[in-house]
Phi, psi and omega in degrees: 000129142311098197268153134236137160241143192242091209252091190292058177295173186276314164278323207220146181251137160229206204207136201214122187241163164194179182220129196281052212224341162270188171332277163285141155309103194276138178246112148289340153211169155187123176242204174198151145249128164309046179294003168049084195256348161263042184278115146100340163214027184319317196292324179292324219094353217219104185259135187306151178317298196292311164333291209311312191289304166004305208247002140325290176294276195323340217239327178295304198293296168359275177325312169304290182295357181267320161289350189290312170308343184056072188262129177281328185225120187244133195218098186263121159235153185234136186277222181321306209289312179294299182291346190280316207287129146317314158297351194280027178258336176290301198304331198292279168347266163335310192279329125331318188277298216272317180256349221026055199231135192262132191230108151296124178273139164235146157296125172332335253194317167311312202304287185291358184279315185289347173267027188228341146276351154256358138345288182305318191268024155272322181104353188284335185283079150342294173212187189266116235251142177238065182316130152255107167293024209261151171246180183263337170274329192230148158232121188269158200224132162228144150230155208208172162231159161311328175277298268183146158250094186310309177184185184172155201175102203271148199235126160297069173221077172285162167304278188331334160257351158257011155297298189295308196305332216226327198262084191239015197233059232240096034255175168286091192343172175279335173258339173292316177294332137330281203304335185263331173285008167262333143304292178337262176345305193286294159331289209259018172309315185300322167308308167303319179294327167303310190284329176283355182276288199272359183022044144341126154303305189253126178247139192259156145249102205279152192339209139106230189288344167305324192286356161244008134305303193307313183296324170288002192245338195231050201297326188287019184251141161283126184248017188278349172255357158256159170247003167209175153191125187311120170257097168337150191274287174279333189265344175284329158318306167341292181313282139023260177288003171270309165328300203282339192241010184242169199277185167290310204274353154291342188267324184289327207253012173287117217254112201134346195252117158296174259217296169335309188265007178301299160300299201300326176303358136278334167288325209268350175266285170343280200295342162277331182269338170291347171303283191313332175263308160277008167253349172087034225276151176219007193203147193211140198203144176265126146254129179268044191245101232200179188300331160299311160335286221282337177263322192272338146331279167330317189299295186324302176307325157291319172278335166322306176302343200292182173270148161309149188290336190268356170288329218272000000 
């Protein structure tokens, strides 16, 4: 059988076909478009017109490749950006109407059960493991073992909210990072009684801005051909404190850094070293296997289960 899943993220909508018919899932196309769908009011609750229409167009061009394919099942979900937004049940609408596209809302807790199955199916969870998730609306948190989910739980402190809220500052001042490691702090108690409970080693990092830590430090890598890779420790610190201390137009001219990710991948750098400093984290690691994975994972498991044409 033939899928498309479609992952209606707050920054990136993107789009993935495959055919479940092997082993593995084989994947035959896959793009993504920036539609920046929290732009200018994530924090109201409210996606802007000029969004709204975006993702609309992104979802029509979808649609086009998904019939050029001849796809039997489409499986669209929308996070943080979409469940949050007072409109987003209009956008839901429309992209139905307008796009022919079925949009499922999943729940944080949703969110994070499929991005820890598609993790798990990178091979990196080892041991006992602390998966990390940013988004531009939610960052899901699981800790996990290879068997099991100790626990897991999504925070609305995406790069885009902590963007719109706290990033008032070029390059960013001492105090707006006060100000975002004081939300943290506030946001994540619950998070912390956890890493002290169950003590995860390692932190995953799910695609999105890891993989632009990983690339940058590893520009010769392709990542479009792996599903996991170690991010060195001292050199993603580095890394790090070069993002955090440099302006928007030092970022620009940074070679590896998409044109999407210049402010927000300060935020997404704060919020990895603060993770990393409250869990005493000692290992680091990219997957690029993420919540579309992770869906599509699902997918597999279902058509596995039907009966065969030859039972039938």
């Amino acid at each position: 059988m033939r899928v498309a899943v479609i992952d209606l993220g707050t920054n990136t909508f993107h789009l993935i076909i495959a055919d479940l018919d092997g082993t593995e899932p084989n994947i035959i196309y896959k793009t993504n478009l920036p539609v920046r769908l929290g732009e200018g009011k994530i924090n109201d609750n409210i996606i802007i017109q000029e969004a709204f229409e975006r993702g609309l167009l992104a979802l029509q061009q979808f649609n086009l490749r998904i019939k050029e394919h001849g796809v039997s099942l489409v499986k669209a979900t929308a996070t943080s950006a979409i469940r949050s937004a007072a409109n987003g049940a209009d956008f839901v609408k429309a992209a139905k109407k307008f796009a022919g596209i079925e949009i499922t809302v999943i729940s944080g807790e949703e969110e994070a059960a499929f991005i820890y199955q598609a993790v798990k199916a990178t091979g990196l969870v080892k041991d006992r493991s602390l998966i990390m998730d940013i988004g531009g609306g939610s960052t899901e948190f699981i800790i996990c073992d290879p068997k099991q989910v100790f626990w897991k739980k999504s925070y609305n402190i995406g790069a885009a909210r902590l963007m719109q809220a706290y990033f008032h500052s070029d390059p960013i001042n001492t105090r707006d990072k006060s100000a975002i490691t004081a939300h943290l702090t506030t946001e994540l108690a619950d998070l912390k009684e956890k890493l002290d409970k169950y003590l995860p080693n390692h932190l995953i990092g799910s695609a999105g801005a890891f993989e632009t830590f990983t690339g940058m430090i590893y520009p010769e890598l392709d990542l479009k051909t792996i599903k996991s890779h170690t991010i060195p420790m001292d050199d993603y610190q580095k890394l790090s404190a070069r993002f955090i201390n440099s302006s928007h137009a030092e970022r620009e001219n940074m070679p590896g850094l998409i044109k999407l990710r210049v402010d927000m991948i300060v935020m997404a750098a704060l919020l990895t070293d603060y993770i990393l400093e409250l869990g005493n984290l000692q290992q680091m690691s990219l997957s690029t296997y993420d919540l579309k994975m992770g869906v599509l994972a699902s997918l597999k498991d279902q058509t596995d289960q039907l009966p065969s044409a030859k039972a039938l």
